[in-house]
Wavefront OBJ file of the C-alpha trace (Angstrom):
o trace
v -24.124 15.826 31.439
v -22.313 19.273 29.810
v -23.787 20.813 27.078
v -22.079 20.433 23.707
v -19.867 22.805 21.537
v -20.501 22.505 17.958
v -18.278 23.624 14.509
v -19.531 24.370 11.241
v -17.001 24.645 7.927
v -19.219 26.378 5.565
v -18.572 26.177 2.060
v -20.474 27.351 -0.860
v -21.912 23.941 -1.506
v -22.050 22.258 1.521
v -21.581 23.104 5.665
v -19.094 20.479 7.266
v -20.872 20.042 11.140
v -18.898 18.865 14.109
v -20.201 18.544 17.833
v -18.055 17.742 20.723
v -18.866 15.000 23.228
v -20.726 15.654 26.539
v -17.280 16.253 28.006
v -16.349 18.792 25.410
v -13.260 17.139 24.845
v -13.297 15.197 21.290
v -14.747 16.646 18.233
v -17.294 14.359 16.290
v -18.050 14.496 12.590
v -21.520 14.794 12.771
v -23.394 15.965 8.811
v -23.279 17.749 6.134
v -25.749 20.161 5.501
v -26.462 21.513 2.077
v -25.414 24.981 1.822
v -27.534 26.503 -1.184
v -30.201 26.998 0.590
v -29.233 29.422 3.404
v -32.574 29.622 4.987
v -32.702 25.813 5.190
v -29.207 25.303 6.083
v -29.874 27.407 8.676
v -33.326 25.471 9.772
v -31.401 22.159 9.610
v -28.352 23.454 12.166
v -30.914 24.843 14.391
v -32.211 21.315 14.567
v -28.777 19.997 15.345
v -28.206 22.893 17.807
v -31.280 22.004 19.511
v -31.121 17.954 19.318
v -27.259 18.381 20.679
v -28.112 20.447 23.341
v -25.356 23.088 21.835
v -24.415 25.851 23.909
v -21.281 27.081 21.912
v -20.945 27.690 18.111
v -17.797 27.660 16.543
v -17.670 28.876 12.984
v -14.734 28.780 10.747
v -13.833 31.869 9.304
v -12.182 31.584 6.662
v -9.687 34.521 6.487
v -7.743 34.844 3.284
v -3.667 33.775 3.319
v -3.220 37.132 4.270
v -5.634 37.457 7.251
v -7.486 39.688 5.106
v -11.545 39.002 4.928
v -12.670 38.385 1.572
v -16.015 37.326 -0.207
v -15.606 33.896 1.842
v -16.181 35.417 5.091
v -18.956 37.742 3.730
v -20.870 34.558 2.818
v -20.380 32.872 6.545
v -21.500 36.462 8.158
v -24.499 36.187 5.898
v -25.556 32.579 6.992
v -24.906 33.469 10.229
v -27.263 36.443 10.491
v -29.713 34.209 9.230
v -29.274 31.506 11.549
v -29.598 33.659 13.998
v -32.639 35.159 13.028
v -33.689 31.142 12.496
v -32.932 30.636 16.170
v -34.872 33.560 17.761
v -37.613 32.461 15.609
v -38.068 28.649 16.965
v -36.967 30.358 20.295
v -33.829 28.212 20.704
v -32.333 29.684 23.805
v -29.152 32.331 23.130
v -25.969 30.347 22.575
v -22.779 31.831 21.869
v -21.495 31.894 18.541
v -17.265 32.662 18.114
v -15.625 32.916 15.084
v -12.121 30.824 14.563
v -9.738 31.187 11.989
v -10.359 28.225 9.936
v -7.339 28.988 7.224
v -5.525 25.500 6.177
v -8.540 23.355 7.804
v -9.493 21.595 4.525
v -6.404 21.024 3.214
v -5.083 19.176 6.657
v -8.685 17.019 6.904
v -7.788 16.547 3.191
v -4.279 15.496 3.663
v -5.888 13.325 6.905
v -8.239 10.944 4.797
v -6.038 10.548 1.711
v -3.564 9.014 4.837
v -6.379 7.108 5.829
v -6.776 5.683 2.138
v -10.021 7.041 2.069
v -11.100 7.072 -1.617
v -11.562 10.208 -3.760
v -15.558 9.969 -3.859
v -15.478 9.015 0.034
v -13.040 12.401 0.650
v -15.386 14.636 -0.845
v -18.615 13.344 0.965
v -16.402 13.948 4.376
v -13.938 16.549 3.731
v -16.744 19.546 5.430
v -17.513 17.109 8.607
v -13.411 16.590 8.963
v -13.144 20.250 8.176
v -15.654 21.087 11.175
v -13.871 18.420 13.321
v -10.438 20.078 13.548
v -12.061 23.621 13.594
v -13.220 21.972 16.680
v -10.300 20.647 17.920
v -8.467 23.360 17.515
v -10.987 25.299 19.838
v -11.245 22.699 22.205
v -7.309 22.504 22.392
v -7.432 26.510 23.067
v -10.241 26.378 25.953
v -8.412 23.446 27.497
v -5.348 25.478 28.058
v -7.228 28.916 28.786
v -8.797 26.176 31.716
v -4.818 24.938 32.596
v -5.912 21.332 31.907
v -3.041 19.112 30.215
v -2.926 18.079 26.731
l 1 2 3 4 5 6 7 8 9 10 11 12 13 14 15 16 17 18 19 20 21 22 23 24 25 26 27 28 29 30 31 32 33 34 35 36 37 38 39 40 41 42 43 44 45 46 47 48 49 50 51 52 53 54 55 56 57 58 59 60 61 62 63 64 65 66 67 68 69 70 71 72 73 74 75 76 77 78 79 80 81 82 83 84 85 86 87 88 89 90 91 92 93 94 95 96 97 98 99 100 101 102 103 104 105 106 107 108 109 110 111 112 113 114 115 116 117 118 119 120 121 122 123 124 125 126 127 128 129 130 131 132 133 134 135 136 137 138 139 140 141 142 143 144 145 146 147 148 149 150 151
């Protein structure tokens, strides 16, 4: 069995999670996480990180329109650092956290459950998991080419 790969959309309310499956080829919607709380955020994706047997952590980074950083990404770098320091802490062996440009994520896992005729209260209880899903795919899409697998 392969270690997971795991995606986190992090909003200022909630973080959208994602894992992949054991062959790292499907993103999952897994939670949402509350995101006021950084220090328990981070406490409650260590847990996942942990439980999943994560080895990879992709977190959106959301660059402005312009590819410009703004206060958006300055509140991922912050949860990060503290996840980190979360991680050393329960001693949850190193994993390797990338960054991925998460710009237009939302919208498209928006624009994915209104197709699905998902209702309005449904969308925004799943929006940060679908979010986190295709932040997922999208790196799962760009490992299975650097690997030369097809599509």
């Amino acid at each position: 069995m392969k270690a997971r790969i795991m995606a986190l959309d992090v909003g200022t309310r909630r973080i959208g999670v994602a894992v992949s499956d054991d062959a790292q080829r499907m993103a999952l919607p897994l939670e949402t996480v509350d995101a006021r709380s950084p220090r328990r955020a981070a406490e409650r994706i260590a847990e996942l990180i942990a439980d999943y047997d994560v080895v990879v952590l992709v977190v959106g980074w959301p660059l402005e329109m312009s590819g410009r950083e703004g206060r958006a990404v300055d509140r991922v770098r912050d949860l990060v650092e503290v996840l980190e320091d979360v991680l050393d802490e329960q001693q949850i062996e190193q994993i390797e956290i990338r960054r991925w440009d998460e710009r237009l994520t939302t919208s498209a896992a928006d624009r994915l459950l209104i197709d699905a005729d998902v209702s309005r209260r449904r969308r925004k209880e799943a929006i940060d998991q679908v979010a986190a899903s295709k932040i997922l795919e999208g790196y799962l899409a760009s490992v299975d080419k650097g690997r030369g697998r097809d599509q």
